[in-house]
N, C-alpha and C positions, 0 to 999 in steps of 0.2 A: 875823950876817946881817941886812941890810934885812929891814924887816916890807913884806911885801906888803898884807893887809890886816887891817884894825885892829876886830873887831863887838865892843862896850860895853853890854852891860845893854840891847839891843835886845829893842821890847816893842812887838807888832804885834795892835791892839785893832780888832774889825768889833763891830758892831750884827746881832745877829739879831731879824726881826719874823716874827711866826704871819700877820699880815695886813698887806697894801700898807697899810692907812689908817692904820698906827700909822707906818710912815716918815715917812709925810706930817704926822702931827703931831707928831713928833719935830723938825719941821723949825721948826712952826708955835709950839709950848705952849715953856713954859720946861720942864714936867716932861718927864722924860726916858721914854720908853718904847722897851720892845725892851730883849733881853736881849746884857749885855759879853760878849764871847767872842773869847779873848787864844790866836791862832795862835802866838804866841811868847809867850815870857815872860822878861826879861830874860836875853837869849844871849849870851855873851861868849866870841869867842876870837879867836887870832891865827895869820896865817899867813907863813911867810918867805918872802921869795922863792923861787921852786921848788918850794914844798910843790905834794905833791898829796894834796889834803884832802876823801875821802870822807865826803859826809854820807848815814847810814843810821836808819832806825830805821820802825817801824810805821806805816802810814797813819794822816794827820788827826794826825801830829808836826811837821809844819811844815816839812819840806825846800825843797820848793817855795817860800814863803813865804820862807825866808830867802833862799835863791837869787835871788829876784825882788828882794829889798831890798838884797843886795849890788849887783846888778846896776845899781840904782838905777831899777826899772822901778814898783814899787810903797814908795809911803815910809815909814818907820819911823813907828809912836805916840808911842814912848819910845827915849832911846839914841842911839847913833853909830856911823856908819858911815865908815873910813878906806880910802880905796884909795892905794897908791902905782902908780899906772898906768892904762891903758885898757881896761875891762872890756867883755867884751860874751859874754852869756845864748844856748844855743844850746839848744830846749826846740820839742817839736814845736809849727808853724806860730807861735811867737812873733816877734810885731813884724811878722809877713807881712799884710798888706791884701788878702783874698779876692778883692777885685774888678778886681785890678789884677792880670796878668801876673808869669808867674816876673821874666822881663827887668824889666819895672815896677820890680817889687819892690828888685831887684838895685840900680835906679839909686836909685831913695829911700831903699835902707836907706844905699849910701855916701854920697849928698847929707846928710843926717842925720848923719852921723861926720867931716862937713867933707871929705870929698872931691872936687877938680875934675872937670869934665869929661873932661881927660886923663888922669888917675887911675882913671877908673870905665872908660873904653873900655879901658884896658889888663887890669885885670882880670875885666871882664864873662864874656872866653870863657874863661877859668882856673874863671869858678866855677860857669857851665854845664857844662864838661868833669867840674867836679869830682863836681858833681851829677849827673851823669848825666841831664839831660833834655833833650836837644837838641832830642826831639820837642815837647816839651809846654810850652817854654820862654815861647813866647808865648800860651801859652790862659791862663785865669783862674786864680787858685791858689785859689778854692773849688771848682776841679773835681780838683783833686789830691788822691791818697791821702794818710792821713798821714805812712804812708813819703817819699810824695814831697817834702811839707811840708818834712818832717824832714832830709832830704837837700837842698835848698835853704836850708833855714835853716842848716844844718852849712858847708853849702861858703861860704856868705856870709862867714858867723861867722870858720873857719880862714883863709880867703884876706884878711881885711882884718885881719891879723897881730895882734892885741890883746895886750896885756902881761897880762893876767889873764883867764881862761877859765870859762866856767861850764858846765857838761854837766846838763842834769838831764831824766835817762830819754831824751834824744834818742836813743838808740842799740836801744832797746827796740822800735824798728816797723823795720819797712822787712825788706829781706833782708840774712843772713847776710854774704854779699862785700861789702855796703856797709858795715856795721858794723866787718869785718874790717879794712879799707881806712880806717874814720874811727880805729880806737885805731890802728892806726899813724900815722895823721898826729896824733896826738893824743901818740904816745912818742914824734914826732918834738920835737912842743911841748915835751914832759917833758926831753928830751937837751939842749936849745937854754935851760934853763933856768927858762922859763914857770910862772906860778902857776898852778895849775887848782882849781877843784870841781869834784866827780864826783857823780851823786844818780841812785841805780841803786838798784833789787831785787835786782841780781844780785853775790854774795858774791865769784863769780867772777869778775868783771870788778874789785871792788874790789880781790880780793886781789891779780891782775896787775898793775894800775897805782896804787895810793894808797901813800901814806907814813904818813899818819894819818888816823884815823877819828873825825868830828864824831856821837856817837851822839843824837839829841832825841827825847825822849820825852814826847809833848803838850804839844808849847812850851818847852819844858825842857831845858836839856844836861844829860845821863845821864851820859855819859865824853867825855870827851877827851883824846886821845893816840896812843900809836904802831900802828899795823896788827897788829902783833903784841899788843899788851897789850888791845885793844879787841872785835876781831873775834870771838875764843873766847867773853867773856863775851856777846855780841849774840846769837852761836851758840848757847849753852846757853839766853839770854833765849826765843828765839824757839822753842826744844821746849817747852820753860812752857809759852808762850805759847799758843803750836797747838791744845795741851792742854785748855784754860780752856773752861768753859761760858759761853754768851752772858752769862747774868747776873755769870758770875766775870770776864770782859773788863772789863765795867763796873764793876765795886767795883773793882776793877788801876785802873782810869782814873780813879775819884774816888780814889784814895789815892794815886796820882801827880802828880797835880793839885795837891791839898792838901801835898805833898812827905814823904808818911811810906811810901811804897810800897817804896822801898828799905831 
């Protein structure tokens, strides 16, 4: 099978400062102040065409962060990112401009993906319908819930057809028949062949729709592999885990870091 997409030893480094005046001289001094702190740490996997490849694992593991870097929304430190195709991130109110109108929104996000004026009036009322905001379509989208966010960013995302999908937690706000209504258009993607990531809390929505489970643990790939082989060990991981005193979290997190935890 084609590789859909291709992540290499991707390695995603911020700057933490205790006080604004160390940024600013971080900027200024050669010495470096403010402490490295790697949301990834060299990740590597591959996906075929058609995978659907759930990324799970414990908060502050870096789901989001990879998501954004495949997506190409935030760039990688270290590494490589290969897509075979047009990706586009569907995560509440991302890429949405507050100050501008759901409609706004709608025509900037297709102008931005190269699409004409004729292309964007044909789909405009497909992904209001989709959304469900006929009402609210023209008011500002900082007055929108983040359900609503959520559903506007989802209907944009599905209806401008992308060859590779990204979900992360979009489905986690709003109401139940919306949710219901986006994983069907979402198995509809899955049937039609489409790449997806999926980056959910919820086991059961993975177990439904993924093929394979990307598991990160503080930066880190844990497992990777099939839904079956993956899911159990996450499942037994997380009664551990539950388990764990504040300070016992924290030794798990410096010894997973370090890479002797398993």
């Amino acid at each position: 099978m084609d590789k859909s997409i291709i992540v290499e030893n991707v390695s995603k480094k911020y700057k933490l400062y205790s006080k604004g005046s160390d940024r600013i001289k971080d900027i200024i001094f050669p010495k470096e102040y403010g402490e490295d702190f790697y949301a990834l740490r060299n990740v590597s996997f591959t996906a075929e065409k058609g995978d659907v490849v759930g990324f799970i694992g414990i908060n502050g593991s870096g789901k989001s962060t990879l998501s954004n870097i495949i997506a190409g929304i935030v760039p990688e430190t270290n590494g490589s990112v290969t897509l075979n195709g047009e990706a586009a991130l569907i995560a509440v109110s991302a890429g949405l401009k507050g100050d501008l109108t759901g409609r706004q929104n709608i025509e900037l996000k297709c102008l931005m993906l190269g699409l004409n004026k004729k292309e964007i009036a044909e789909l405009e009322p497909k992904i209001i319908e989709f959304a469900e905001l006929e009402k609210f379509i023209d008011q500002p989208v900082k007055n929108y819930s983040s359900g609503m966010k959520s559903r506007l960013g989802f209907s944009i995302s599905v209806n401008i057809d992308p060859d590779i999908l990204i979900i992360d937690e979009a489905l986690s706000v709003g109401d139940k028949a919306f949710a219901e209504k986006s994983l069907a258009k979402m198995h509809e993607f899955k049937d039609r062949g489409k790449t997806m990531v999926f980056v959910s809390h919820s086991l059961g929505q993975m177990k439904q729709f993924c093929d394979k489970i990307l598991w990160l643990e503080y930066g880190q790939v844990r497992e990777y592999g099939s839904i079956d082989e993956v899911i159990p060990k996450y499942d037994q991981f997380l009664n551990e885990f539950k388990k764990m005193s504040k300070q016992e979290k924290e030794a798990y997190r410096e010894r997973a870091i370090s890479g002797s935890a398993n």
